[in-house]
PLY file of the C-alpha trace (Angstrom):
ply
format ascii 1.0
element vertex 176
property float x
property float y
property float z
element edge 175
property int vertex1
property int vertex2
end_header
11.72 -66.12 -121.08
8.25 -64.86 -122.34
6.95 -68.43 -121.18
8.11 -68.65 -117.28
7.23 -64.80 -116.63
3.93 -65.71 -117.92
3.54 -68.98 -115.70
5.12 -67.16 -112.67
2.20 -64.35 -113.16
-0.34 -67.31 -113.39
1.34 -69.04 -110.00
1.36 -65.85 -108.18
-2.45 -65.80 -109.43
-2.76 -68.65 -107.87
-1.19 -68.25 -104.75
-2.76 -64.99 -104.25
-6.23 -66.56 -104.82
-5.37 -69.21 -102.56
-4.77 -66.96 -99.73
-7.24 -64.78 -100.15
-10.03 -67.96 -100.03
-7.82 -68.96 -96.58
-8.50 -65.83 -95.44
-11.95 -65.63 -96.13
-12.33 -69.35 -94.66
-10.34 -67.98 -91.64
-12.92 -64.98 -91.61
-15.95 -67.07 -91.50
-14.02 -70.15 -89.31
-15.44 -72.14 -86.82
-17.07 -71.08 -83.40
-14.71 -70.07 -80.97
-13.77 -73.21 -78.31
-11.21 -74.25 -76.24
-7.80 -73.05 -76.02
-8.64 -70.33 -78.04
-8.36 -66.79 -78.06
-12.00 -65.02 -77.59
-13.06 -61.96 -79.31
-12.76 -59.28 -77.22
-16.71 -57.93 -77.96
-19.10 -58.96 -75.83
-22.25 -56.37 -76.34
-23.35 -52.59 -75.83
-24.96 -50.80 -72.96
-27.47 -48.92 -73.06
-25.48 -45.64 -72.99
-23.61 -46.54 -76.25
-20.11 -48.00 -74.75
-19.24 -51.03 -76.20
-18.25 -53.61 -73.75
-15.04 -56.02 -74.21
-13.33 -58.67 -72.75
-10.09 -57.84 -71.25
-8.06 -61.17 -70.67
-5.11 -59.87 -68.85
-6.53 -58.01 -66.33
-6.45 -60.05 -63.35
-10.13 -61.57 -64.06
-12.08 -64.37 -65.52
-14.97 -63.95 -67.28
-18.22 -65.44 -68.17
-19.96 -64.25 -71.30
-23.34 -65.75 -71.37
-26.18 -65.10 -74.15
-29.80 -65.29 -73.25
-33.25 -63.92 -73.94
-36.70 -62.98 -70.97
-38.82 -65.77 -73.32
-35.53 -68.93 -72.83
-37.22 -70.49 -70.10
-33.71 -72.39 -69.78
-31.91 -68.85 -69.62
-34.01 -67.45 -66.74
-32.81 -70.70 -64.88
-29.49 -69.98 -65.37
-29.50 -66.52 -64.41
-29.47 -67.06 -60.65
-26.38 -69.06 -61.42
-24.91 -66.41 -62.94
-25.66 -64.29 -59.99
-24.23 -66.31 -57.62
-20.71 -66.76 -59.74
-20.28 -63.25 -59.19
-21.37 -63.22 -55.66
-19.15 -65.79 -54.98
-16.07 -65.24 -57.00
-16.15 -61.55 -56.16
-15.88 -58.75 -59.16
-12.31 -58.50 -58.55
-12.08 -62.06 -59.66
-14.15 -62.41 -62.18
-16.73 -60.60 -64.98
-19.79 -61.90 -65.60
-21.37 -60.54 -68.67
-25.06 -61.43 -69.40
-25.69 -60.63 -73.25
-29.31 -60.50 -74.20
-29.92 -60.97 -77.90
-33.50 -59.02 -77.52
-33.97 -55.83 -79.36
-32.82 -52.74 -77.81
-36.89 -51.99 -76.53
-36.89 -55.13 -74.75
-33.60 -54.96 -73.25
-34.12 -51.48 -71.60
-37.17 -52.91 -70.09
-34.57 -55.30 -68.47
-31.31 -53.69 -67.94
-31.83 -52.25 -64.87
-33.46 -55.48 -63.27
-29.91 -57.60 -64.72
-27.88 -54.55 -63.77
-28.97 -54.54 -60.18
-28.60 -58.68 -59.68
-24.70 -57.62 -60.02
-24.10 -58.68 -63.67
-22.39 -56.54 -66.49
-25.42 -56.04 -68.22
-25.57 -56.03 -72.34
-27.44 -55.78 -75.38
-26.27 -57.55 -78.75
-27.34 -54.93 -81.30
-27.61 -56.47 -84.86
-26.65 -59.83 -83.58
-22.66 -58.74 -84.11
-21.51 -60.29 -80.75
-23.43 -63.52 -81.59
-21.98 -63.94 -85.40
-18.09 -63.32 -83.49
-18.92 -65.89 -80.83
-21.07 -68.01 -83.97
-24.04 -68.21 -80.90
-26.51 -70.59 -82.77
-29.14 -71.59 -79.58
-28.56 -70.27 -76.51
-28.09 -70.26 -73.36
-24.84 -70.40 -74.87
-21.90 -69.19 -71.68
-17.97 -69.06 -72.78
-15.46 -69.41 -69.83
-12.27 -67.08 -70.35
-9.33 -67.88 -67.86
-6.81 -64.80 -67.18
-4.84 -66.26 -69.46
-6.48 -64.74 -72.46
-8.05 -68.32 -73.45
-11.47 -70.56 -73.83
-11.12 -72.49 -70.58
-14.89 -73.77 -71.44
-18.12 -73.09 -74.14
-21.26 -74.56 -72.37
-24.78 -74.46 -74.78
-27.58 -75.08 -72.79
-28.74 -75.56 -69.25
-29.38 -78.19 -66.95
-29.28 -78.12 -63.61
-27.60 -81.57 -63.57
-24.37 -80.35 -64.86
-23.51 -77.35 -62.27
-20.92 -79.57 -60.81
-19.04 -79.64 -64.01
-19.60 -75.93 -64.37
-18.34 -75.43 -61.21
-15.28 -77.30 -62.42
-15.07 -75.25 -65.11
-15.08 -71.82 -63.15
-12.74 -72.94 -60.93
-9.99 -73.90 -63.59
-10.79 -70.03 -64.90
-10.22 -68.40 -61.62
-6.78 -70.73 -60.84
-5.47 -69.81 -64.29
-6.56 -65.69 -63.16
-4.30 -66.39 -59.93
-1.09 -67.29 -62.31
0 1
1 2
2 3
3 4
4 5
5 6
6 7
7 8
8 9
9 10
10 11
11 12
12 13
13 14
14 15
15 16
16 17
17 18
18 19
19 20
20 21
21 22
22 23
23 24
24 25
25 26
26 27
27 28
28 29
29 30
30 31
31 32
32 33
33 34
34 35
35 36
36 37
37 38
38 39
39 40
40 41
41 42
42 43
43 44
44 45
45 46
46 47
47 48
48 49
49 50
50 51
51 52
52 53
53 54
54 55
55 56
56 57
57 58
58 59
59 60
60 61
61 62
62 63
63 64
64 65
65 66
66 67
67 68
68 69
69 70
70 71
71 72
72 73
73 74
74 75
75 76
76 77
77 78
78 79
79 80
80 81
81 82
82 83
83 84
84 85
85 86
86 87
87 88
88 89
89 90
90 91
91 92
92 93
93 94
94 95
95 96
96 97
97 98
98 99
99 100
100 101
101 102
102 103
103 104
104 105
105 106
106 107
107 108
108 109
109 110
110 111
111 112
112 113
113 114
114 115
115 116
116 117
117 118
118 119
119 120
120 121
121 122
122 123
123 124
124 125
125 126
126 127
127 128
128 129
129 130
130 131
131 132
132 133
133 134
134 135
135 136
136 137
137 138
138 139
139 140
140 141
141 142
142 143
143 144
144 145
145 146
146 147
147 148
148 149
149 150
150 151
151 152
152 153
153 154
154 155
155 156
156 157
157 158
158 159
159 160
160 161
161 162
162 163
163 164
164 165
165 166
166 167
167 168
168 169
169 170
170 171
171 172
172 173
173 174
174 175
């Protein structure tokens, strides 16, 4: 009896180690894509409110990282502008997330603010480690249905027709 307590303790060790290195595994996992659920953080203003996603409300969004020096980000910024011009706030949130220090962003806040974008700061890179942002531009396409409808890293202006694709499949899944 001594015997199989002991080896039950040692595959309960196990097990317990096992799941705790899933977990961890799970914790660290793979950048967010397609299909899945996005985390909900998606930078901080300038007045200290977080901002999040909020799939579920009636909107798509577009959360796109960028910096003032990404020559290929400051292209993609009038697109952004336009997307919510054209799909109309009520349809859809565009969130531009600079990954600049808090200095630099203030200097450009108002400037991002004003084009019509939800305007944000990624302090201590938290909102780039949850989306695993390793270049950027780097844009994620949430559909009202709480999912990735699209993750697009880079910019060219040769691929807006697939990006318009994209935003389109986001705002029919906002209209179910």
């Amino acid at each position: 009896m001594q015997h199989f307590r002991s080896l039950l303790y040692t595959i309960l060790a196990l097990l317990t180690t096992a799941a705790t290195t899933a977990c961890a595994a799970g914790a660290e996992g793979s950048a967010p894509s397609k299909g899945d659920v996005p985390p909900n953080y998606a930078g901080r203003q300038l007045d200290g409110a977080d901002v999040s996603i909020e799939p579920g409300d009636g909107k798509a969004y577009v959360i796109s990282f960028w910096a003032s020096w990404c020559g290929p980000c400051l292209q993609e910024l009038p697109v952004l502008v336009n997307i919510q011009r054209i799909a109309g706030p009520e349809k859809m949130r565009v969130i531009a997330v600079n990954i600049e220090d808090r200095d630099v962003y203030r200097k450009l806040e108002r400037q991002i603010r004003d084009l019509g974008l939800t305007s944000t700061f990624d302090l201590n890179g938290k909102a780039q480690e949850t989306y695993r942002v390793k270049a950027i531009p780097h844009m994620i396409i949430v559909g009202n249905d709480g999912r990735i409808s699209s993750v697009r890293k880079g910019y060219a202006k040769a691929a807006l027709e697939d990006l318009a694709a994209d935003l389109n499949q986001a705002l029919a899944a906002a209209g179910k």
